[in-house]
C-alpha positions in Angstrom: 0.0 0.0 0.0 1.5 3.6 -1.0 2.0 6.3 1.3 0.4 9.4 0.9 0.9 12.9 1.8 -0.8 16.4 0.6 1.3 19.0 -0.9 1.5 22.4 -1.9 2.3 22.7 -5.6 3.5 26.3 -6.0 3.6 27.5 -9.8 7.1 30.4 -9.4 6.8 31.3 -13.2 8.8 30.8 -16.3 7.3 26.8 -16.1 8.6 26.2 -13.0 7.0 24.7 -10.2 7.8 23.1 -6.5 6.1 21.7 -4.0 6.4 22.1 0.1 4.5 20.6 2.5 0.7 21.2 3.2 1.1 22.0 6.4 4.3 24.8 5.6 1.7 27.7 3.8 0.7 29.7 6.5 -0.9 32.8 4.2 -0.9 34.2 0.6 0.2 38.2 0.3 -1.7 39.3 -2.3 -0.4 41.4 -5.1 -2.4 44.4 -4.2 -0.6 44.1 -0.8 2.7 44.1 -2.6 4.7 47.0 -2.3 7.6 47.1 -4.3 6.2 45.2 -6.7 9.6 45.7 -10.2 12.3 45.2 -6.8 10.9 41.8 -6.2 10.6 40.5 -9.7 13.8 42.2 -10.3 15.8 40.1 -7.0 16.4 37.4 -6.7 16.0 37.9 -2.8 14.0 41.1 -1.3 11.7 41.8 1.7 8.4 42.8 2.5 6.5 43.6 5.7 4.1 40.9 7.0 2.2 41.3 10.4 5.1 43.5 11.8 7.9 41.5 10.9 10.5 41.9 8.2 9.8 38.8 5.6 12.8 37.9 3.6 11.0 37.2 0.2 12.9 34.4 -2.6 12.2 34.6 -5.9 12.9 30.8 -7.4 12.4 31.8 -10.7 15.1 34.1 -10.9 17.4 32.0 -9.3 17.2 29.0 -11.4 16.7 30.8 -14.5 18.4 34.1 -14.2 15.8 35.8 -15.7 12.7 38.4 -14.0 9.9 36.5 -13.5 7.5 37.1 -16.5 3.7 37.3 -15.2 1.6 35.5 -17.8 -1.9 35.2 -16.6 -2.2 35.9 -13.3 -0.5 38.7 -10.5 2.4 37.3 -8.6 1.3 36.5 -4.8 3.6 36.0 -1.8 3.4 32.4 -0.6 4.5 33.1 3.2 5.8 29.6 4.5 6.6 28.6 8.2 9.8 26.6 8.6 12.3 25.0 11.0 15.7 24.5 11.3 15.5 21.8 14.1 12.6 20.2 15.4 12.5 22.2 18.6 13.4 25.4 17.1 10.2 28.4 17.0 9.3 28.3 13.5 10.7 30.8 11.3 8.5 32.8 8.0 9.9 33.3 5.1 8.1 33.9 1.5 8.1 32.5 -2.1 7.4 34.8 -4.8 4.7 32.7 -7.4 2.8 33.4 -10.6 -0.4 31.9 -9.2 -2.5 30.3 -6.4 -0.7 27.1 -5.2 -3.0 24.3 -5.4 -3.3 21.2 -2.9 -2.0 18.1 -4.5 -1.8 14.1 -3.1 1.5 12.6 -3.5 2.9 9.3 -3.0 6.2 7.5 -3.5 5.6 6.1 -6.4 5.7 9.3 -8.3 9.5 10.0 -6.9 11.5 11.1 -10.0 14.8 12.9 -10.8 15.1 16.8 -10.0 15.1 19.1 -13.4 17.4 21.4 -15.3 19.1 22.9 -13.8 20.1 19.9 -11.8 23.0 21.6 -9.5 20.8 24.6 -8.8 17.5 22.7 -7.5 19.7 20.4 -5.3 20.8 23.1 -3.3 17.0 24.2 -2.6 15.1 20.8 -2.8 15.2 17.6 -0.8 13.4 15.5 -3.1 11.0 15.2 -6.5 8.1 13.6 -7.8 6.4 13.9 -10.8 3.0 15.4 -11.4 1.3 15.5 -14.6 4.0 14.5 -16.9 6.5 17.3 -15.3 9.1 17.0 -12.2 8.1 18.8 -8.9 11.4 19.2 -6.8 9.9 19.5 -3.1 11.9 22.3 -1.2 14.3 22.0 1.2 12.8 25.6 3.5 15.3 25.9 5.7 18.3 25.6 3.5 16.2 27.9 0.9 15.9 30.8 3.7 19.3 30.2 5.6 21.7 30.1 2.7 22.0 33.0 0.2 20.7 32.3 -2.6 23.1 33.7 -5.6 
């Protein structure tokens, strides 16, 4: 019998998408509540204020492609996560920058699959992948995402 789990599929633009775990979204910023809206789709990291707290904002898309993230369709929206770095730590918020509303998907080990181009850049964010809908999903790896610098 195959384990499942629900995920977070989170689409961060330029065909790119990732996954983290259901119970890691804590809140969506949306775009009307976005400040410095060019400085975030410019960066590839940035920050924007989030129930009094500075929130240190990644922009995947940039990062793995080098290139703004292009809007198609939709307004970007802030994905604000809650993360750890040991189990007894108080979580820690961070945010993903995405091109759309994530959506809640069911995963199981049978859909485990190799991580995409480019290969050396997602294993420094992701832990894992699966495969959903004919396309990999590298699952992140938040508290390396948010604790090393992404360049």
């Amino acid at each position: 019998m195959q384990q499942e789990t629900t995920a977070w599929l989170l689409n961060l633009g330029q065909s790119l998408y990732a996954a983290i775990g259901e119970n890691d979204l804590v809140h969506v910023i949306d775009y009307s509540e976005i400040s410095d809206l060019p400085a975030l789709l410019a960066n590839t990291e940035n920050s924007v204020h989030w129930q009094g707290k500075e929130l240190n904002v990644i922009n995947l898309a940039k990062y793995l492609s080098d290139r703004t993230l292009t809007m198609l369709s939709s307004e970007p929206i802030i994905g604000v996560v809650a993360y750890q770095s040991d189990n007894y730590d108080r979580p820690q918020y961070g945010g993903v920058l995405m091109a759309g509303i994530p959506a809640k998907k069911i995963v199981n080990n049978s859909q485990a699959c190799e991580l995409p181009e480019p290969v050396q850049k997602w294993r420094d964010v992701a832990i894992s992948c699966y495969s959903d809908e004919g396309r990999p999903v590298p699952v992140l790896d938040l508290p390396t995402v948010f604790s090393t610098g992404l360049s």
